[in-house]
N, C-alpha and C positions, 0 to 999 in steps of 0.2 A: 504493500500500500504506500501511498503516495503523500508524506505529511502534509499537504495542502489538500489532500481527497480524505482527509481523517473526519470520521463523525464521531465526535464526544460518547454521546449516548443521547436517550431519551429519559420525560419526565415522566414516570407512570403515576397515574391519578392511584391515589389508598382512599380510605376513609378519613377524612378529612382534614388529607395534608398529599404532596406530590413528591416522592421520590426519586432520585435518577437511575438508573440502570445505566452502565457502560457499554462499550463497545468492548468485545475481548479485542486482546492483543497481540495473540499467539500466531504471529503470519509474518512475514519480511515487511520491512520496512524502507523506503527510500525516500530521497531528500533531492531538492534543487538550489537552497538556499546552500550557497558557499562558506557564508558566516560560520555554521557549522560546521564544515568540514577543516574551517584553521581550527577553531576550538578545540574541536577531535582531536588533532595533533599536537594540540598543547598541551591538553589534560592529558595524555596518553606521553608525552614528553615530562610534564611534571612527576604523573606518577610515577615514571620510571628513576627519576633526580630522586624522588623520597625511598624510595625500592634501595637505590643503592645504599642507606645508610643501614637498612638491615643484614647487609652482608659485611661491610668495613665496620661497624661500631661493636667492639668488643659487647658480651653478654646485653643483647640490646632487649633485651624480654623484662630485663630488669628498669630499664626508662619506658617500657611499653606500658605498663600498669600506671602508670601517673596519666599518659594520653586517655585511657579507660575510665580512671577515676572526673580524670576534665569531661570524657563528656559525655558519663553515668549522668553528671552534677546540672550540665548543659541542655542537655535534652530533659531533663528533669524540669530545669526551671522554666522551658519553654511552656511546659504542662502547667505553669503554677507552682511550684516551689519553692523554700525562700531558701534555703541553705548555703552557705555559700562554702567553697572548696575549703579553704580550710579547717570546717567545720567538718564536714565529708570525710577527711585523712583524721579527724580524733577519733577518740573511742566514745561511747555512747554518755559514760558516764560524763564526759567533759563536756558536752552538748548541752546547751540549756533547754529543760524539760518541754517547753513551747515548740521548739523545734527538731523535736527526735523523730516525730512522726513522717516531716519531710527525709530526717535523715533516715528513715528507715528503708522511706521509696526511693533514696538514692543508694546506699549500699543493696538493696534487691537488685536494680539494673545493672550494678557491680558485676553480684553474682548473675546475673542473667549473662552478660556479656561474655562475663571469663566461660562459662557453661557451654553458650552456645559457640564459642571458637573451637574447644575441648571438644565438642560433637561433631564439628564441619572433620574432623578428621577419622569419624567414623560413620559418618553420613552425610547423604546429599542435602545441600541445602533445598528445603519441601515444606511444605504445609505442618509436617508432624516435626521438624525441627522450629521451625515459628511458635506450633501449639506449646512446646514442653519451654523454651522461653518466655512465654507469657506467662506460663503458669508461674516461674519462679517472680520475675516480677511482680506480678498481682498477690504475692503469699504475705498476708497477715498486715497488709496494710489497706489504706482505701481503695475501697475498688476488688476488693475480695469476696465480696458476695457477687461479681457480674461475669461467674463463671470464669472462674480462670484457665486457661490451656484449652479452652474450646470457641468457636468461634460461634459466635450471636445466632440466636433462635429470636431475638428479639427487634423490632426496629430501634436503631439510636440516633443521632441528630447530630450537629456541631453548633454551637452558639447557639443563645437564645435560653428561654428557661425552658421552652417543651416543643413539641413536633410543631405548633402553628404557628410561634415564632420563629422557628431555627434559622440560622445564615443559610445551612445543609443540609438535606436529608438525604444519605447514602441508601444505595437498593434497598429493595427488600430484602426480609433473611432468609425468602426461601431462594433467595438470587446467590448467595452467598457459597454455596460451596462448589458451583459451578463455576462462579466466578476466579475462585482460589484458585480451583484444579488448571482454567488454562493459564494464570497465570504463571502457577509453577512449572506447566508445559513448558514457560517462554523460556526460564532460565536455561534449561536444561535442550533446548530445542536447535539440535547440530543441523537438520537440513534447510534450515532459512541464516541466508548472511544479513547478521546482524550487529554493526560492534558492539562489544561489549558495556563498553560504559555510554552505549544509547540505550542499548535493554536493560539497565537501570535506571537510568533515566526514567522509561516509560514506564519500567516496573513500580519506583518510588510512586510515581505518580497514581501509575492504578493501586497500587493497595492502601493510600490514606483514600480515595474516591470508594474505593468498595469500604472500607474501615470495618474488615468482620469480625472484632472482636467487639465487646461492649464498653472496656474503656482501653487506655492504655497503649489504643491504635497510632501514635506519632508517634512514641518512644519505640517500639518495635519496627515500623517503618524506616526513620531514621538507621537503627542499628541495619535493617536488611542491608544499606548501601556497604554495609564493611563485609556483612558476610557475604555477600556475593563475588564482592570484589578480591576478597582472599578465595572462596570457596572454588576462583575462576583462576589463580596464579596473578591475579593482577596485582595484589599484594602479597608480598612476602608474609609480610607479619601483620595486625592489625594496628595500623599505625596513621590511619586516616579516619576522623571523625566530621561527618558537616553541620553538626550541630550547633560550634559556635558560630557558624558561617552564618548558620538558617535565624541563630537568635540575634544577630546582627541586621540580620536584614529579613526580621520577623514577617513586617507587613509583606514586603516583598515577596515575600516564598509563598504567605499562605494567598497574596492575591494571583502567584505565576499560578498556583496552582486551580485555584478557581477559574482562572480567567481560560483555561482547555476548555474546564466544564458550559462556560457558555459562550464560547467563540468557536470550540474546534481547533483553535492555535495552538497544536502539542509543540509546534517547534520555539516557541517561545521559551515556554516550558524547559524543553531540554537545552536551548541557549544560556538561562537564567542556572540548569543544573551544572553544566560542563562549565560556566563561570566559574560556580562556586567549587567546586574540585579542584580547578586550577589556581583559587585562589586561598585552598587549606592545604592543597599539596605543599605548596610553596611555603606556604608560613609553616608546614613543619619542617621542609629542609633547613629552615631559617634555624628555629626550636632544637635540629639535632645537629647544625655544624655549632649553638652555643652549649648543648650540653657537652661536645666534645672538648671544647675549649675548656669549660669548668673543671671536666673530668682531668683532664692533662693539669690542669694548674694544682686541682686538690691532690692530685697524685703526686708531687712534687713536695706538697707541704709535710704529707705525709710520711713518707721517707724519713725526712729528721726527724720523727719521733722514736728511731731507732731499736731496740727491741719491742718496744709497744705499736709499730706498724703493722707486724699482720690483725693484729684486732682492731685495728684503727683500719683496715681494709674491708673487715668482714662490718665493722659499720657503718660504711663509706654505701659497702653493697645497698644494708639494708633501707638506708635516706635514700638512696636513687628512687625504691619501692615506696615512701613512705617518707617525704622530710620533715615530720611532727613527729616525736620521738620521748619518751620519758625514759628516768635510770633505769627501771624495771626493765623495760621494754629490752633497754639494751644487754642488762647484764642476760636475759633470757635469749637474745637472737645472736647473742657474741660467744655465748656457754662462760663466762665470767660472772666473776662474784659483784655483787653490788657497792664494797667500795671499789674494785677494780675501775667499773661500769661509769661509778663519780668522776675514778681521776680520765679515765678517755675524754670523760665529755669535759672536762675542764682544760686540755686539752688542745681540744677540738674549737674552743671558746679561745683560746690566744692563737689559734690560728686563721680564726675569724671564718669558722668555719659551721660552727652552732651559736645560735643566738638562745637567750632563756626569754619567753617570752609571756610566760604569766605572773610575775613577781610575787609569787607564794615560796610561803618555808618546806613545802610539802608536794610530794606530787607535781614538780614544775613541767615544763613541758618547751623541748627545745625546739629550735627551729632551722632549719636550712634554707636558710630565707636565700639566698642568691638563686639556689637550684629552682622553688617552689616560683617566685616569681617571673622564667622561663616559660612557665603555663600560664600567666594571668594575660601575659602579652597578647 
């Protein structure tokens, strides 16, 4: 099909309110507009620039978990959340009580994320790897009673308080598993040429439109863009997230994305997505030539500390995972004893390397503050 011959969908009259139904997706695609085709080789050039830092950056799985946690927090906040990252990297008890409930639905998309990578390696990205990420997400916070791990038996809406106000109303739910199955056809579909990062593109796009689960449908969307794109070799690692992109230019995304539904303009759409690829590729090659710089500098400081270097190594590791850190923390993740644990982190503090940053006698809590603000950029 021909993106200027694309039909959105249609509005199907319910009882009294109008749903859309899509057009599936699952066929070739082609293009006349040029604009696209530089894009395509840009974002296909970028990813390949951020691709390289998973092969040259020593143990990079260990900076990859700070990219997860940025945008577990990101995509979260898109939804309404208020937490903000460094609150995300404490532990629960340090979080104030008002806002653990948010931090709860950010560490579940944590775990949902780290899960569903762990699973692309023993299964195709499908429908039943989407369900069993939902489910962990939607566990024991709001949004736990709307069926979790299954997709909607019910109609849901977008904006608005109820179906006669809505901005949205996505298909029916008896449109919904139909709708799924071609789209997981598309991923996976070798006899139509189609690049890759245009069949997410249009895949992003149809599944917030179909939206079959009942809540929780943008944060699962969103993450689809990473599993695909690893699940396809396009990423080495998962080390691409467009979620700060998308909350940057919030309006933006959710009016590209409307604006298919009642224009037909998919290639808008995909212009506005191959932007933003190209412009979070980029800002993470940015994010991994300065954590190598860091990592080379603190690697240097560390050395003169002389016999106490390999423990000052093994907690070098763990701040890459986590740069909010307590004595406890350390004397358990380093196998040292707790005054050992003191004298690293003091340290570490005239190497200007940990900061204390709650000024308590008790329980304090350091920080790695040059690494950590890396990600706020």
């Amino acid at each position: 099909m021909n993106l200027k011959d694309y039909k959105a969908g249609r509005f199907v009259k319910q009882f009294q309110y109008e749903s859309f139904s899509p057009s599936k997706v699952n066929h070739t695609w082609v293009w006349e507009d040029p604009r696209i085709n530089t894009l395509l080789e840009d974002a296909t050039r970028a990813l390949g620039e951020l691709n390289a830092f998973s092969k040259i950056l020593p143990d990079v799985d260990m900076f990859i978990q700070m990219h997860v946690v940025k945008e577990a927090n990101t995509s979260s906040r898109i939804e309404g959340t208020q937490t903000s990252m460094d609150e995300v990297l404490m532990d629960e008890e340090d979080v104030l009580p008002e806002k653990r409930d948010d931090w709860h639905e950010v560490q579940n998309y944590v775990e949902a994320m780290n899960t569903a990578i762990e699973e692309l390696k023993k299964i195709p990205l499908s429908n039943r790897l989407l369900k069993k990420t939902h489910s962990i997400l939607m566990q024991s916070v709001r949004g736990e009673h709307k069926t979790p791990g299954e997709f909607r038996t019910s109609q849901n809406w977008i904006g608005g308080s109820n179906l006669t106000d809505a901005i949205f109303i996505p298909p029916h739910q008896d449109e919904v598993q139909e709708l799924m199955s071609d789209l997981e056809k598309f991923y996976h579909n070798e006899e139509i040429n189609v690049p890759h990062l245009i069949r997410i593109a249009i895949s992003h796009y149809q599944f917030e439109t179909i939206h079959p689960f009942l809540d929780g449908n943008g944060r699962i969307g969103r993450l689809l863009i990473t599993l695909y794109l690893v699940s396809h070799g396009l990423l080495l690692k998962p080390s691409l997230y467009l979620s700060d992109f998308f909350e940057k230019n919030k309006t933006s995304y959710y009016d590209a994305l409307m604006h298919v539904r009642t224009t037909n303009d998919i290639g808008h759409w995909i212009k506005f997505f191959l932007n933003a690829l190209i412009s979070t590729a980029q800002k993470g090659v940015n994010t991994f030539n300065e954590i190598l710089k860091l990592k080379n500098e603190v690697n240097e400081k560390v050395i003169t500390l002389g016999i106490r270097a390999e423990n000052a190594s093994k907690l070098l590791n763990f701040l890459y995972k986590n740069p909010f850190v307590e004595i406890r923390e350390i004397a358990q993740e380093v196998g040292i004893s707790i005054p050992s644990a003191t004298k690293l982190v003091k340290d570490f503090e005239g190497l200007n390397i940990l900061e204390e940053i709650t000024g308590q006698r008790r329980d304090r809590i350091y920080m790695f503050k040059r690494y950590y603000l890396l990600f706020l950029e």
